[in-house]
C-alpha positions as CSV (number, residue, x, y, z in Angstrom):
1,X,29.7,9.6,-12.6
2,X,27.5,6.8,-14.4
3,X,27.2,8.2,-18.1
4,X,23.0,7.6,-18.2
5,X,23.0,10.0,-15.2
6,X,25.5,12.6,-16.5
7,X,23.5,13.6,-19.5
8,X,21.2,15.0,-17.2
9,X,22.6,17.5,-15.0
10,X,22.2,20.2,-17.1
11,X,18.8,19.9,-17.4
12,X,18.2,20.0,-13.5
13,X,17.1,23.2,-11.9
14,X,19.0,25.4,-10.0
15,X,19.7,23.8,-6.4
16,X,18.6,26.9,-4.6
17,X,16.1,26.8,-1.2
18,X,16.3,31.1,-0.6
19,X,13.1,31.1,-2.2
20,X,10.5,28.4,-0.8
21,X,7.8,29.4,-2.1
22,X,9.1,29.5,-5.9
23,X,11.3,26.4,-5.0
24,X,7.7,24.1,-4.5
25,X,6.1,25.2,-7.3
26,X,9.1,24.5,-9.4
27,X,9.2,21.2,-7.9
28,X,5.9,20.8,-8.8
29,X,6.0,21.7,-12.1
30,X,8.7,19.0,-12.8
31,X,6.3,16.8,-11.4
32,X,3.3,17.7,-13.2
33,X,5.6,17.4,-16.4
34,X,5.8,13.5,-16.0
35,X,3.9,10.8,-17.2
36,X,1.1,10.0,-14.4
37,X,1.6,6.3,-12.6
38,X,-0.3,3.5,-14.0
39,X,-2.4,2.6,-10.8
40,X,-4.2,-0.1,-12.1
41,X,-4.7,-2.7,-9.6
42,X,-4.0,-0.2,-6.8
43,X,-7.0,1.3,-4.9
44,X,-5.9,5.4,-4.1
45,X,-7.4,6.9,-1.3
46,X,-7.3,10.4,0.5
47,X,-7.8,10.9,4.4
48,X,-7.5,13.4,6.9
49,X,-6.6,11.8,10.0
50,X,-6.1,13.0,13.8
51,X,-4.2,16.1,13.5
52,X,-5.2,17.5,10.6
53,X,-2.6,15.4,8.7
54,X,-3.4,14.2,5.0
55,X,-2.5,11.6,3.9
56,X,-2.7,9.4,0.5
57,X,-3.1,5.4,1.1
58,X,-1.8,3.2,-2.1
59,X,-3.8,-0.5,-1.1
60,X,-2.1,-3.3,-4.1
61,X,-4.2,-5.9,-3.9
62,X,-2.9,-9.0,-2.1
63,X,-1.0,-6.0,0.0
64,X,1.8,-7.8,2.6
65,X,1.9,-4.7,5.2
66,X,2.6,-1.2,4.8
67,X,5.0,1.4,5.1
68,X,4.5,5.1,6.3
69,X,6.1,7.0,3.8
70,X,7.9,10.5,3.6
71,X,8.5,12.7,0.6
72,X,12.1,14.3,0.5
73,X,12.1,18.1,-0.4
74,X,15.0,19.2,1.8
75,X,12.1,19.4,4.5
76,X,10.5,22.5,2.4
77,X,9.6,21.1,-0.9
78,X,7.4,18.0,-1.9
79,X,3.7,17.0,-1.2
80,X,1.3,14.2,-1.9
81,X,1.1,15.1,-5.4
82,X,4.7,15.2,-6.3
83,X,5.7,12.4,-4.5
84,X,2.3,10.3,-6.3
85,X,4.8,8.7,-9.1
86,X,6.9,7.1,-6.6
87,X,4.2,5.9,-3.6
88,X,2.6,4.5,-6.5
89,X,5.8,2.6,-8.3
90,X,6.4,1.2,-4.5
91,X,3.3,0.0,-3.6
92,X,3.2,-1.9,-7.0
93,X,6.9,-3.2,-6.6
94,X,7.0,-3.9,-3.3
95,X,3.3,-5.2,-2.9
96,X,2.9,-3.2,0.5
97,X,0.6,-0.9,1.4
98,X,1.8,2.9,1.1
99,X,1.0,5.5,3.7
100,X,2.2,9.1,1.9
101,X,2.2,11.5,4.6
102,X,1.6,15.2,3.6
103,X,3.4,16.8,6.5
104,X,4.1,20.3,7.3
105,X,6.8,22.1,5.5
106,X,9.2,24.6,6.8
107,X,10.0,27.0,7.3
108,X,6.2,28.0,7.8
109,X,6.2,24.9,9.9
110,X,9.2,24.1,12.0
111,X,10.6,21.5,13.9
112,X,8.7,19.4,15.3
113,X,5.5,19.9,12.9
114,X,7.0,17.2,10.1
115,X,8.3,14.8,12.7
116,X,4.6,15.5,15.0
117,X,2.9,14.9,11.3
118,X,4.7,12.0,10.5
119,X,4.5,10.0,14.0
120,X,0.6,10.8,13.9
121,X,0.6,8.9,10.6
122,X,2.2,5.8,11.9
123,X,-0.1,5.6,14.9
124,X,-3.1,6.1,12.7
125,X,-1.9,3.1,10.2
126,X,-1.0,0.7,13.2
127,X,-4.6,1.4,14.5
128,X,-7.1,2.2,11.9
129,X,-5.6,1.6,8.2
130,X,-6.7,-2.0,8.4
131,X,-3.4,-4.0,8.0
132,X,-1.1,-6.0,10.4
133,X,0.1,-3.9,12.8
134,X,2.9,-6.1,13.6
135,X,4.3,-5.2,9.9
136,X,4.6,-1.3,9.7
137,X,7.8,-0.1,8.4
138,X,8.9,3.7,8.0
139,X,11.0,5.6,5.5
140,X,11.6,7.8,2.9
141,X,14.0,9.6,0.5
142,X,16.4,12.2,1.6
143,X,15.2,14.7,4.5
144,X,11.6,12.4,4.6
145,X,14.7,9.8,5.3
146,X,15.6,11.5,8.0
147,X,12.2,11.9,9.6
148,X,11.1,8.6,9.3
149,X,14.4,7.8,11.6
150,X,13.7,10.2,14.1
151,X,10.4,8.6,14.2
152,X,11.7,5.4,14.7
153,X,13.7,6.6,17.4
154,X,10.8,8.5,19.2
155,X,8.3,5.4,18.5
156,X,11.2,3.2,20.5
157,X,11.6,6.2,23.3
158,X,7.7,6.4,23.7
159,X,6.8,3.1,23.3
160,X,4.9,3.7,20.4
161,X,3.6,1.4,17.6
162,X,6.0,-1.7,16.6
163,X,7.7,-0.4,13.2
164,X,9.0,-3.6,11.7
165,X,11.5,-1.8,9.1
166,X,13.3,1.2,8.4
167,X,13.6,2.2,4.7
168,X,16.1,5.0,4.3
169,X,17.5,6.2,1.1
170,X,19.9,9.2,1.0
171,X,18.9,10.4,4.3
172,X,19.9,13.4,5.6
173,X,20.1,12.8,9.2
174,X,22.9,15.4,10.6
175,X,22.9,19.3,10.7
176,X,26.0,19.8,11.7
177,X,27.7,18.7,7.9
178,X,31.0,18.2,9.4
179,X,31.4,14.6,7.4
180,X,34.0,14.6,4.6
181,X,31.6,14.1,1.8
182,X,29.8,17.1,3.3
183,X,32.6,19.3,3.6
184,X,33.7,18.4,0.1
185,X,30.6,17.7,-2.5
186,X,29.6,22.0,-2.2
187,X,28.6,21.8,-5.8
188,X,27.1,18.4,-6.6
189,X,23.9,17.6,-8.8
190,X,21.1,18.6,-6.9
191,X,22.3,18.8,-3.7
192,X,24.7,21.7,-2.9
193,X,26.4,22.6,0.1
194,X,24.4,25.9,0.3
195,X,21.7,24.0,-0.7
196,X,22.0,22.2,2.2
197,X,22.9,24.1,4.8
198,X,19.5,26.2,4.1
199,X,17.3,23.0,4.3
200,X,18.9,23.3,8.2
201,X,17.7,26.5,8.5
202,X,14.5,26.5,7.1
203,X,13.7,23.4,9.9
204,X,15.8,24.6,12.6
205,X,15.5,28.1,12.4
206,X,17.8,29.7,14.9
207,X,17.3,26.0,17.7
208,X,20.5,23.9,18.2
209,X,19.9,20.5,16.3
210,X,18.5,17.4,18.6
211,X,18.7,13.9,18.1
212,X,14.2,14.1,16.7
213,X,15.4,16.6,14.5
214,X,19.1,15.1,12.9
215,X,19.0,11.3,14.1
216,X,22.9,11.7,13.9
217,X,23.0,13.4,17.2
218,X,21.4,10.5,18.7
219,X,23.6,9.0,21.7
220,X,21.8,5.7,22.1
221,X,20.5,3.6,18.2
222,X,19.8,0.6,20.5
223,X,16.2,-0.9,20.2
224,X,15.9,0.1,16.9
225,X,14.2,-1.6,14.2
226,X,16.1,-3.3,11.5
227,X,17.3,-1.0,8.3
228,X,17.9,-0.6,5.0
229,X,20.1,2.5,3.8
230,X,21.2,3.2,0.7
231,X,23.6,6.5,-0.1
232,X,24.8,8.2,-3.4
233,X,28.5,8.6,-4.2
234,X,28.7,11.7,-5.6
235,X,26.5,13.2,-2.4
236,X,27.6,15.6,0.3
237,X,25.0,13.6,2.4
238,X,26.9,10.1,1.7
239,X,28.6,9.7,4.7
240,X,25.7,10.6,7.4
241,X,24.1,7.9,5.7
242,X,27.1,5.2,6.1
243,X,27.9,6.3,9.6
244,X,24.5,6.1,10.2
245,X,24.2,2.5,9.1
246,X,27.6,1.7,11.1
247,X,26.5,3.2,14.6
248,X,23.3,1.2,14.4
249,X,25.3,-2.0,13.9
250,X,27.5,-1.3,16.0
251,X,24.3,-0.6,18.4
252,X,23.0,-4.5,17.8
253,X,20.8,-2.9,14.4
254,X,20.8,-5.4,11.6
255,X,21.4,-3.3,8.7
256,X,21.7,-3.5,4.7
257,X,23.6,-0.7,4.1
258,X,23.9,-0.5,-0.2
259,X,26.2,2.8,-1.3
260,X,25.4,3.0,-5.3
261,X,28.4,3.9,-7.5
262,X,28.3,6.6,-9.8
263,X,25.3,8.4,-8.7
264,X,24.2,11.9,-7.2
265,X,21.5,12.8,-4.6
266,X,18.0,12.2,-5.9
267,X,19.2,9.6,-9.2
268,X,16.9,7.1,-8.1
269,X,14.3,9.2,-10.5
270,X,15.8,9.3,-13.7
271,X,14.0,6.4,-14.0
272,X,15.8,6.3,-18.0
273,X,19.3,5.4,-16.5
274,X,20.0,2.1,-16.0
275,X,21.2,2.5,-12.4
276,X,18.3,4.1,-11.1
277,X,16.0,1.2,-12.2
278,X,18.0,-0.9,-10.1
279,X,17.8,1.9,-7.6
280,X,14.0,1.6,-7.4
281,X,13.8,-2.2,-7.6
282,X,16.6,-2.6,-5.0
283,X,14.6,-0.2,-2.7
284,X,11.0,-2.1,-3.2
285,X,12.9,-5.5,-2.9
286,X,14.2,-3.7,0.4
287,X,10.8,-3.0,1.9
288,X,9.4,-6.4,0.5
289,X,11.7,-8.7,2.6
290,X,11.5,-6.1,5.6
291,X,7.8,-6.5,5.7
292,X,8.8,-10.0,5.6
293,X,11.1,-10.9,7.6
């Protein structure tokens, strides 16, 4: 494990989902405990839009499209606030307009609510968040990585809004954790096995996975828009990620697929390690030539 990144896992909390309720406000907390973003330059906005979905719009100026962005949380934790700091460091870095989506978390709010949340988000940015419509991108850390797939993957099978880019880092895209880094990282910073397995069940409930809920069960990645992926070594989600990335090449997807050495689920914000700088400017340079391209 990278040495910057090591010196912090014992000051992480305990990866534990049994409570939800205590889990968010400890998430929170963390949060709150940071340094606010500098958003000079950025205009912030708040909306409600059609479905009762809020959402937090970061416009840089001089703003080269957008992407509809999802928090990660394990599909329980995370909201607007805590996941300010980073929509903020991307729409700065990446000079794109940043649509945070405060979907519904479960398990209050199962399957489909986040993915339903989500995909009203990207119709209401292609339509009425005044940028080019022909350069929307999606994505997202961990399980908002995930969602922003399966919304690529519905957007295709509905015919839906053009997304331009998929931006997908750490995503956990697969319920079934049969993949070797899933059977075998149980007790990895952050991200446990356990730990894990109850984000599943907190979405899923009692339902058999589908391919909008775990885009790894998807038969067919054909059609879908170009993507970035990046995955953590020392993360039982790792190798969803990379046979992710594989399938959809091997389904005509142009991919950048980059697996960071050294690092652990979620070390993109220890923004004091070295690594994880490059982490966040690797992501935003990501989005920038998606948006571009």
């Amino acid at each position: 494990m990278d040495p910057e990144l090591e010196a912090f896992v014992p000051l992480f909390p305990r990866a534990d989902l049994t409570d939800p309720v205590g889990a968010r406000a400890g998430l929170a907390a963390l949060a709150a405990s940071a340094p606010p973003p500098d958003t000079t330059g950025i205009d912030v906005t708040d909306h409600v839009i059609p479905g009762d979905v809020p959402v937090r719009v970061y416009r840089p100026q001089d703003a080269h499209g957008a992407i509809v962005w999802s928090h990660g949380g394990g599909f329980v934790m995370g909201d607007l606030d805590t996941e300010h700091p980073w929509a903020a460091r991307v729409a700065e870095l990446a000079g794109a307009v940043v649509v945070s989506v405060g979907y519904r978390r479960a398990p209050e709010h199962r399957f489909p609510a986040a993915l339903d949340d989500v995909y009203n988000a990207l119709v209401w940015t292609a339509k009425d968040a005044g940028v080019d419509p022909d350069r929307v991108a999606v994505g997202g850390h961990s399980a908002g990585a995930g969602i922003s797939a399966a919304v690529a993957l519905r957007a295709r099978d509905e015919h839906g809004p053009a997304i331009r880019f998929q931006l997908l880092n750490q995503p956990e895209l697969d319920d079934r954790q049969e993949t070797w880094s899933a059977r075998n990282f149980t007790d990895t910073p952050w991200m446990t096995r356990d730990k894990l397995a109850m984000t599943w069940k907190h979405y899923l409930g009692d339902s058999p996975g589908t391919a909008y809920a775990a885009p790894a069960r998807a038969t067919d990645l054909s059609g879908l828009p170009p993507a970035y992926i990046s995955t953590a070594e020392f993360d039982p989600l790792r190798d969803e990620g990379i046979t992710y990335a594989l399938r959809l090449l091997q389904a005509g997807v142009s991919v950048e697929l980059h697996q960071w050495p050294g690092t652990f689920h979620g070390s993109q914000a220890i923004l004091s390690a070295g690594v994880s700088q490059r982490q966040v400017a690797e992501l935003a340079a990501a989005l920038r030539r998606g948006l571009a391209g």
